[in-house]
mmCIF file of the N, C-alpha and C atoms, coordinates in Angstrom:
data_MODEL
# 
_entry.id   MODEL 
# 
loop_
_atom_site.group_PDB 
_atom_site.id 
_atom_site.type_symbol 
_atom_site.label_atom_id 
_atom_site.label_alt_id 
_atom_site.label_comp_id 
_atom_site.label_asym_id 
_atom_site.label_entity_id 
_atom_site.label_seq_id 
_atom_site.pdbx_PDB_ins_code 
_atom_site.Cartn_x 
_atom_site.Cartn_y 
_atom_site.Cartn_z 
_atom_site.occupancy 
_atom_site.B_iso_or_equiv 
_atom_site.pdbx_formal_charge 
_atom_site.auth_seq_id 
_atom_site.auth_comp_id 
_atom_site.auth_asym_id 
_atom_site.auth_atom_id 
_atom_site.pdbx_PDB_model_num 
ATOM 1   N N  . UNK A 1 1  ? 109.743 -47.799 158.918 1.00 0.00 ? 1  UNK A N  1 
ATOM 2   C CA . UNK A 1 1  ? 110.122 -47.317 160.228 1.00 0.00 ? 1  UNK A CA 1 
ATOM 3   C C  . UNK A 1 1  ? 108.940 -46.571 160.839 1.00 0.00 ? 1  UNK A C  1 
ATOM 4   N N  . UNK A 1 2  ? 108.588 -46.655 162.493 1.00 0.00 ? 2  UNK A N  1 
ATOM 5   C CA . UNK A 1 2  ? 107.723 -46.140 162.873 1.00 0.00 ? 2  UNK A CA 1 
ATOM 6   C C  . UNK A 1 2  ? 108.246 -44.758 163.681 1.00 0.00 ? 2  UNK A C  1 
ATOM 7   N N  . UNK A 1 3  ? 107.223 -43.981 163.544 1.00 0.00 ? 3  UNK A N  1 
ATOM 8   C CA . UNK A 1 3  ? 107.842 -42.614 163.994 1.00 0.00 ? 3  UNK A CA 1 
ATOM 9   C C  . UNK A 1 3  ? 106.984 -42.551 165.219 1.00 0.00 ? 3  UNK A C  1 
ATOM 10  N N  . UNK A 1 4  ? 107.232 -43.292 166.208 1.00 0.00 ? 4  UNK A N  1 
ATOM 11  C CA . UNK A 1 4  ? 106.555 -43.483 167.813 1.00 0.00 ? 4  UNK A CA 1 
ATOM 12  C C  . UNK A 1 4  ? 106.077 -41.712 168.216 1.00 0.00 ? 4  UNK A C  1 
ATOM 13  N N  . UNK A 1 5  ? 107.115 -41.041 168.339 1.00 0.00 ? 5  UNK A N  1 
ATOM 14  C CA . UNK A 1 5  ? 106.286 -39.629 168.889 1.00 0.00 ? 5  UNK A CA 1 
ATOM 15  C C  . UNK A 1 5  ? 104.955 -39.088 168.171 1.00 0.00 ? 5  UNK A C  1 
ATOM 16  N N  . UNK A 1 6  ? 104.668 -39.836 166.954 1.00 0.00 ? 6  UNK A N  1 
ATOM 17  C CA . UNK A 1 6  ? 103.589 -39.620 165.806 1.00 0.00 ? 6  UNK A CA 1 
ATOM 18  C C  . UNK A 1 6  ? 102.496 -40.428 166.188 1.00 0.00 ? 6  UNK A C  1 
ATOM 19  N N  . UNK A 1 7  ? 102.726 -41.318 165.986 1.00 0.00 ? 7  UNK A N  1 
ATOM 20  C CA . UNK A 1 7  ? 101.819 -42.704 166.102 1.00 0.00 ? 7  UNK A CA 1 
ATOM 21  C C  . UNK A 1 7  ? 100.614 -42.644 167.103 1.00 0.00 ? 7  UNK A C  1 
ATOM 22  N N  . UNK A 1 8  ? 99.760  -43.072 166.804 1.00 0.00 ? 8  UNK A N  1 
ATOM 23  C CA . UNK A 1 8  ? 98.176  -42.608 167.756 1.00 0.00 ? 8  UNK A CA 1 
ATOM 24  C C  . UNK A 1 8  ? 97.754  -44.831 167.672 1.00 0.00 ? 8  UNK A C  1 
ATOM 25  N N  . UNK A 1 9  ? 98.240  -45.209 167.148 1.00 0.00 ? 9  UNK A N  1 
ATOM 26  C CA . UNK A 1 9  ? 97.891  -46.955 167.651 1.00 0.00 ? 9  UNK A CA 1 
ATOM 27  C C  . UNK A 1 9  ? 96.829  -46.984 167.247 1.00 0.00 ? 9  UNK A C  1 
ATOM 28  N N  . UNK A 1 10 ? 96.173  -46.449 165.989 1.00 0.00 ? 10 UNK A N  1 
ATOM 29  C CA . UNK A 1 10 ? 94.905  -46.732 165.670 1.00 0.00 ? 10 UNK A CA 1 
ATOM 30  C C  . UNK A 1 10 ? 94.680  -48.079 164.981 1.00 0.00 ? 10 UNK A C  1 
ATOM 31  N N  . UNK A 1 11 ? 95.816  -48.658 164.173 1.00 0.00 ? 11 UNK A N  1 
ATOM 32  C CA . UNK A 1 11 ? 95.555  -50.270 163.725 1.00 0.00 ? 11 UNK A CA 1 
ATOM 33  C C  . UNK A 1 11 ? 95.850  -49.644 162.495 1.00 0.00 ? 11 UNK A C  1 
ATOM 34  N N  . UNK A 1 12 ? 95.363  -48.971 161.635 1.00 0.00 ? 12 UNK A N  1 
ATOM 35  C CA . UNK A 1 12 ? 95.373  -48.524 160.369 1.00 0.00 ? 12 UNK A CA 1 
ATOM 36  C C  . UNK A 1 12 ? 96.131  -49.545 159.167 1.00 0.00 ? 12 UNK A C  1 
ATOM 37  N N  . UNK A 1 13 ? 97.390  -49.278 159.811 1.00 0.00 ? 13 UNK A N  1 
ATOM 38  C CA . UNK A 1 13 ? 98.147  -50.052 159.324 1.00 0.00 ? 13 UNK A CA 1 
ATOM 39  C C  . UNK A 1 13 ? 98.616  -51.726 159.011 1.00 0.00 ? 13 UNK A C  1 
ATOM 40  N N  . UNK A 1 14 ? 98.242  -52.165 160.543 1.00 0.00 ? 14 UNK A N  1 
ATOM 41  C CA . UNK A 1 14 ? 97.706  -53.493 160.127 1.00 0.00 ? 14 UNK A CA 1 
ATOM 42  C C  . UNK A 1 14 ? 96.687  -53.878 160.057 1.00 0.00 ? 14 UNK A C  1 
ATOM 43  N N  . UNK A 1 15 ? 95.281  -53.176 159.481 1.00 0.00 ? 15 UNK A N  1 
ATOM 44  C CA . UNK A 1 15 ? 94.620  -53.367 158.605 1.00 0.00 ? 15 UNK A CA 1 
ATOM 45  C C  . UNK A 1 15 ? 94.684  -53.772 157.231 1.00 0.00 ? 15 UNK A C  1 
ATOM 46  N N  . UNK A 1 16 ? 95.739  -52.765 156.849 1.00 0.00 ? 16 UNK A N  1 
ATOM 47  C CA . UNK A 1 16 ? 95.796  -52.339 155.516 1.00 0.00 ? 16 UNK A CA 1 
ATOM 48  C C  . UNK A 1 16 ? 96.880  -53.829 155.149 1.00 0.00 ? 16 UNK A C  1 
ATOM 49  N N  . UNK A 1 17 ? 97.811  -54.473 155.987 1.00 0.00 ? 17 UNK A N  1 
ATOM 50  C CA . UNK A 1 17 ? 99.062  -55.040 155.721 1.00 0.00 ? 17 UNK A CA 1 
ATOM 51  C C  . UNK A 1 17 ? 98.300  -55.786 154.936 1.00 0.00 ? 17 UNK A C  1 
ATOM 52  N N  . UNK A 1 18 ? 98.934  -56.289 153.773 1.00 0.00 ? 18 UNK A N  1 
ATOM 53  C CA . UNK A 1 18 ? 98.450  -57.836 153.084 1.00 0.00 ? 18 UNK A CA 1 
ATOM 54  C C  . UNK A 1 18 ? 99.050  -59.029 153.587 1.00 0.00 ? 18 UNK A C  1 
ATOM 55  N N  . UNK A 1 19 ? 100.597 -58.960 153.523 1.00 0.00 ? 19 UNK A N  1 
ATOM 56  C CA . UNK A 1 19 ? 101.092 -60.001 154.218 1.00 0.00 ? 19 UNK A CA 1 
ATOM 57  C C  . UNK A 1 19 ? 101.528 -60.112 155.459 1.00 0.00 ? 19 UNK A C  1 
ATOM 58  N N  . UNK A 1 20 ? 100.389 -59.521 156.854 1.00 0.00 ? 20 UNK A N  1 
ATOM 59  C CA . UNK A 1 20 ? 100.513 -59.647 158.283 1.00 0.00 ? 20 UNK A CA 1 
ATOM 60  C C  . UNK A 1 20 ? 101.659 -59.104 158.942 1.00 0.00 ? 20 UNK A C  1 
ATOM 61  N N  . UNK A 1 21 ? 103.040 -58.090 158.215 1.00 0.00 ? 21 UNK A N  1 
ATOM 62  C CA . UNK A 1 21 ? 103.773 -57.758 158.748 1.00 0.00 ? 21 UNK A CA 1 
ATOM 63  C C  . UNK A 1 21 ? 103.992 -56.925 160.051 1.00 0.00 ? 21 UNK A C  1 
ATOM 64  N N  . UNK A 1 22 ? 102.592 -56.025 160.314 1.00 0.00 ? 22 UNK A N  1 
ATOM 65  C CA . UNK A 1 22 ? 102.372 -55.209 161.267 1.00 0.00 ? 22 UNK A CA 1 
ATOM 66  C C  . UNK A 1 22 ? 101.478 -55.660 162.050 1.00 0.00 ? 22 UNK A C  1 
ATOM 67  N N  . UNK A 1 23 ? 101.826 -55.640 163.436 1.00 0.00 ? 23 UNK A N  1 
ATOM 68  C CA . UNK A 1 23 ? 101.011 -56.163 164.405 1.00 0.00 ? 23 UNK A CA 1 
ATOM 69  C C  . UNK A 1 23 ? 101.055 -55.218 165.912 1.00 0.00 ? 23 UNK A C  1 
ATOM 70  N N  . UNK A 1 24 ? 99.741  -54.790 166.190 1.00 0.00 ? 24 UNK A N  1 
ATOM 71  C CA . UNK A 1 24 ? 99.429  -53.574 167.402 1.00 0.00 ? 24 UNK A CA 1 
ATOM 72  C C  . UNK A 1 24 ? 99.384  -54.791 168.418 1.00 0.00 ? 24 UNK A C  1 
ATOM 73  N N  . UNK A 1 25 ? 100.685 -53.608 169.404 1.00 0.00 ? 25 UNK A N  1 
ATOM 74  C CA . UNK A 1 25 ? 100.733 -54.671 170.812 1.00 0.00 ? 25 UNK A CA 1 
ATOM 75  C C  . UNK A 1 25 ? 100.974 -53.700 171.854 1.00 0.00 ? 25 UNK A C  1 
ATOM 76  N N  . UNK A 1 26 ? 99.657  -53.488 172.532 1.00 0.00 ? 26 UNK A N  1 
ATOM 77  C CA . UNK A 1 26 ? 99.878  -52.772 173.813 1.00 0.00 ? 26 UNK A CA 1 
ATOM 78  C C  . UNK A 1 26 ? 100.728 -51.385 173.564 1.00 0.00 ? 26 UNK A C  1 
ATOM 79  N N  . UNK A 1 27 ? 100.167 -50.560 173.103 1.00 0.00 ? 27 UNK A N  1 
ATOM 80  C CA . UNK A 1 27 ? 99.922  -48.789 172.833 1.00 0.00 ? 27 UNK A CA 1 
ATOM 81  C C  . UNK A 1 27 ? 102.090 -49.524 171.422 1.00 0.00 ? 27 UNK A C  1 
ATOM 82  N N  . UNK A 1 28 ? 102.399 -50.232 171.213 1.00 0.00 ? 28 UNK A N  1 
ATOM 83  C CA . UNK A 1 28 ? 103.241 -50.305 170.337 1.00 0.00 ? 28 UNK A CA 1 
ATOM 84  C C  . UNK A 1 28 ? 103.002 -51.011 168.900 1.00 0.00 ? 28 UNK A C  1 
ATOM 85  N N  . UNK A 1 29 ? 103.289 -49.965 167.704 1.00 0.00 ? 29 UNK A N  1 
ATOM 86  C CA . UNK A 1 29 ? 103.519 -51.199 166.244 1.00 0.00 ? 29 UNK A CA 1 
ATOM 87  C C  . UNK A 1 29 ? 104.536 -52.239 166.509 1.00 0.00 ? 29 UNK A C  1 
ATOM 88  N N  . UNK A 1 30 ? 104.337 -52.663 165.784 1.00 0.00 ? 30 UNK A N  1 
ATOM 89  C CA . UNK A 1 30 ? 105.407 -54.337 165.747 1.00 0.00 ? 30 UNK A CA 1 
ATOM 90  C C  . UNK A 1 30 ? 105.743 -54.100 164.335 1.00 0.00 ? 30 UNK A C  1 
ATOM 91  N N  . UNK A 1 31 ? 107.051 -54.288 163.147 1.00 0.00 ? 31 UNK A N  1 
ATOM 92  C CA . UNK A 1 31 ? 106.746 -54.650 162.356 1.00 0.00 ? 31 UNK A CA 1 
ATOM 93  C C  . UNK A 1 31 ? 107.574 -55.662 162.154 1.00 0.00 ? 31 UNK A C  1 
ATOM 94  N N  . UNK A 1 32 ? 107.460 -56.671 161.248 1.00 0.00 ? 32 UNK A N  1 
ATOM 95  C CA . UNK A 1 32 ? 108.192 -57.879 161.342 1.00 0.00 ? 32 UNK A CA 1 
ATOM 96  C C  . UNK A 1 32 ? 108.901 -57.478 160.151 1.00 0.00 ? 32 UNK A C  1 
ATOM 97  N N  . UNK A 1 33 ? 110.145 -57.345 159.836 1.00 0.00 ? 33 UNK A N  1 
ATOM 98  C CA . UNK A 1 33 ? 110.995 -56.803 158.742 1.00 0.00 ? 33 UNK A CA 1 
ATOM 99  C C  . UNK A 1 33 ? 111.211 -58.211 157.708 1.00 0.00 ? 33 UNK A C  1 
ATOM 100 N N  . UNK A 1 34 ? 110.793 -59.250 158.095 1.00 0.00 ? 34 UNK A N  1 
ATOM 101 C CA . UNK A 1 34 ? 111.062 -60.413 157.587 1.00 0.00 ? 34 UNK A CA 1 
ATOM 102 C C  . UNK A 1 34 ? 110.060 -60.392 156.110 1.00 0.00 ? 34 UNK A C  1 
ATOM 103 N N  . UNK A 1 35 ? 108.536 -59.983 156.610 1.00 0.00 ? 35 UNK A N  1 
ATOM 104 C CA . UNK A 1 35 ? 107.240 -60.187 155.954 1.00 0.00 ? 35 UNK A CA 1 
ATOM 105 C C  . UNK A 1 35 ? 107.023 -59.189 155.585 1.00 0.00 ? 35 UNK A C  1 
ATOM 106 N N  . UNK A 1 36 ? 107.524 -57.843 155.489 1.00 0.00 ? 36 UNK A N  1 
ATOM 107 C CA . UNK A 1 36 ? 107.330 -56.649 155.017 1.00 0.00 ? 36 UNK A CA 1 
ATOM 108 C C  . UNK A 1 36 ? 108.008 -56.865 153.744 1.00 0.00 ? 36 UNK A C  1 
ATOM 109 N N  . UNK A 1 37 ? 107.388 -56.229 152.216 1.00 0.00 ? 37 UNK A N  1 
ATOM 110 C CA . UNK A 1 37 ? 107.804 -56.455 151.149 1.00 0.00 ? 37 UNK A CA 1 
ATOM 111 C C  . UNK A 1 37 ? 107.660 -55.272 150.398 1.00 0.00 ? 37 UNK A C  1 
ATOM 112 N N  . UNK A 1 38 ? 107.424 -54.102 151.473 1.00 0.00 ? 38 UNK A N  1 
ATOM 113 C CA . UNK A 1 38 ? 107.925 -52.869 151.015 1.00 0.00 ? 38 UNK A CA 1 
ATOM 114 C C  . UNK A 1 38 ? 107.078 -52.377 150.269 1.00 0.00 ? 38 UNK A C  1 
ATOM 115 N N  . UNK A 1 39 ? 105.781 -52.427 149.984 1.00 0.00 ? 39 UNK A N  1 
ATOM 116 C CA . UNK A 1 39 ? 104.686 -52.200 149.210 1.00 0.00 ? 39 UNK A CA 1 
ATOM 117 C C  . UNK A 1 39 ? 103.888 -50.776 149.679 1.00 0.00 ? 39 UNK A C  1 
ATOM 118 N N  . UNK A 1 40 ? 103.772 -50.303 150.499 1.00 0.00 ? 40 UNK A N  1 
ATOM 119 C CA . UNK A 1 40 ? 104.341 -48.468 150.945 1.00 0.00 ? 40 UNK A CA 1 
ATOM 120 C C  . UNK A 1 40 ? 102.198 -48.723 151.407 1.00 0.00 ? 40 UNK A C  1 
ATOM 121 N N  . UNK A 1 41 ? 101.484 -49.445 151.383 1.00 0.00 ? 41 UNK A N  1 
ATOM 122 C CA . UNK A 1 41 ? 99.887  -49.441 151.673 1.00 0.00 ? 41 UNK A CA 1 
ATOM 123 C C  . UNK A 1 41 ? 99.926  -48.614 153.340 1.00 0.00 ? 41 UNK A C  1 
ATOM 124 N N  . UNK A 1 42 ? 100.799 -48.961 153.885 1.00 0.00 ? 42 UNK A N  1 
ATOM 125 C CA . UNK A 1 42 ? 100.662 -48.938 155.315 1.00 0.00 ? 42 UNK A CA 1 
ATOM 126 C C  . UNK A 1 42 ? 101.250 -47.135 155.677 1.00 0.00 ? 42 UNK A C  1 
ATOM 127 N N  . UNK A 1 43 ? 102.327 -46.849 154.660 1.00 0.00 ? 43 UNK A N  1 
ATOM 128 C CA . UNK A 1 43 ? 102.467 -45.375 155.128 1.00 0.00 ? 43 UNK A CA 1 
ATOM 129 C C  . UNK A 1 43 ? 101.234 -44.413 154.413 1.00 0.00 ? 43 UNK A C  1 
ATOM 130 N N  . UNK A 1 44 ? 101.058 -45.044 152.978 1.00 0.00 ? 44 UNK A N  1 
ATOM 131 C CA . UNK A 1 44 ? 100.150 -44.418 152.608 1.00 0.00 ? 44 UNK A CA 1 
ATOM 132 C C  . UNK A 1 44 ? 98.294  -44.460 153.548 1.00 0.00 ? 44 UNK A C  1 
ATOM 133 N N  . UNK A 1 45 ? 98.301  -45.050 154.089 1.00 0.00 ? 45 UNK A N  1 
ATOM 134 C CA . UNK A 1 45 ? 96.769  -44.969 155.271 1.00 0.00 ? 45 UNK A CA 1 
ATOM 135 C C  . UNK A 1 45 ? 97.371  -44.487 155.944 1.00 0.00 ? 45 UNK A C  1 
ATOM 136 N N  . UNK A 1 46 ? 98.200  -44.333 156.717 1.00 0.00 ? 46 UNK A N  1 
ATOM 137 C CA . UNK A 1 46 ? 98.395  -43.539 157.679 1.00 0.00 ? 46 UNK A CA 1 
ATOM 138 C C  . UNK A 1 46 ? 97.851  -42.231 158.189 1.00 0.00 ? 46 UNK A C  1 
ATOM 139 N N  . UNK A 1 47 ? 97.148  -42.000 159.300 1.00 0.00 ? 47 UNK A N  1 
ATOM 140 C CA . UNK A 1 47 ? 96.456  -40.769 159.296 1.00 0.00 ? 47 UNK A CA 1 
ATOM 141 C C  . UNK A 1 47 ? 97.222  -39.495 159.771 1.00 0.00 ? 47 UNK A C  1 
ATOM 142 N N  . UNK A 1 48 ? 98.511  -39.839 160.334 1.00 0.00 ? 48 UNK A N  1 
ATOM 143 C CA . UNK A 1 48 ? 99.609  -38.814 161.055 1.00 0.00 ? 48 UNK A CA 1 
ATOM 144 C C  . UNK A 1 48 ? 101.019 -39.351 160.617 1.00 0.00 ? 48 UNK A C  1 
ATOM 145 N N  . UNK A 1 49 ? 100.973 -39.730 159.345 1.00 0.00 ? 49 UNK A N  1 
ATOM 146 C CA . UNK A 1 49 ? 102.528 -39.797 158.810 1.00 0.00 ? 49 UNK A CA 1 
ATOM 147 C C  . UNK A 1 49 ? 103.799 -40.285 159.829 1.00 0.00 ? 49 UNK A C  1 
ATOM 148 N N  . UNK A 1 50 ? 103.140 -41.652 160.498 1.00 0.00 ? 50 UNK A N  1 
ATOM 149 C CA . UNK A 1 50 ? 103.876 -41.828 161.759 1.00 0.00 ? 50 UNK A CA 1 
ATOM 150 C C  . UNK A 1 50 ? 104.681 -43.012 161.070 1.00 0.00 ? 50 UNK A C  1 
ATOM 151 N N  . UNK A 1 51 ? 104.841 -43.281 159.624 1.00 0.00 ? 51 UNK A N  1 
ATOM 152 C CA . UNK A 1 51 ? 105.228 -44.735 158.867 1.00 0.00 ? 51 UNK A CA 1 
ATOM 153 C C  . UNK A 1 51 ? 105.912 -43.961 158.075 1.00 0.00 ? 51 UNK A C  1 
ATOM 154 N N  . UNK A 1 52 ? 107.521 -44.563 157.388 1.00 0.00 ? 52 UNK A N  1 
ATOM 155 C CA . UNK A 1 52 ? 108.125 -44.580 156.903 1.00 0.00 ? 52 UNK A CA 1 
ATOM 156 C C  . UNK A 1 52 ? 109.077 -45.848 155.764 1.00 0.00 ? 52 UNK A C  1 
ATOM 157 N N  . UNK A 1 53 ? 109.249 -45.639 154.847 1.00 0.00 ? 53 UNK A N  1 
ATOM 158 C CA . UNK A 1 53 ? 110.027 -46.655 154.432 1.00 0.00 ? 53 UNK A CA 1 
ATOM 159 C C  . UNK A 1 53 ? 111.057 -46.533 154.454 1.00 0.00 ? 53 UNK A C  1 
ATOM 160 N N  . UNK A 1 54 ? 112.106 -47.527 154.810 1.00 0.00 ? 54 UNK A N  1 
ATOM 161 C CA . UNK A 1 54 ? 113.697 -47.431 154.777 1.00 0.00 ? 54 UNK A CA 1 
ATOM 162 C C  . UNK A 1 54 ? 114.136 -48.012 153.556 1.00 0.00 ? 54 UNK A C  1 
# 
């Protein structure tokens, strides 16, 4: 889960994705819940704890 009032859109995260789940679109994350496999890379880079796992 993204914590939008946090979030600064730096990419970080879909950098880090292995399997392409996160995708930066116009000042918003995307994440595709389909391709996310819960592997925590993306909260852990995070530079403002704006990522969560459900």
């Amino acid at each position: 889960m993204i914590i939008e009032d946090f979030c600064m859109y730096c990419g970080a995260c879909a950098g880090v994705c292995n399997v392409d789940a996160i995708q930066v679109q116009e000042l918003k994350i995307v994440v595709n819940d389909e391709k996310c496999v819960k592997c925590g890379l993306c909260v852990d880079i995070c530079p403002v704890h704006a990522l969560t796992l459900e």
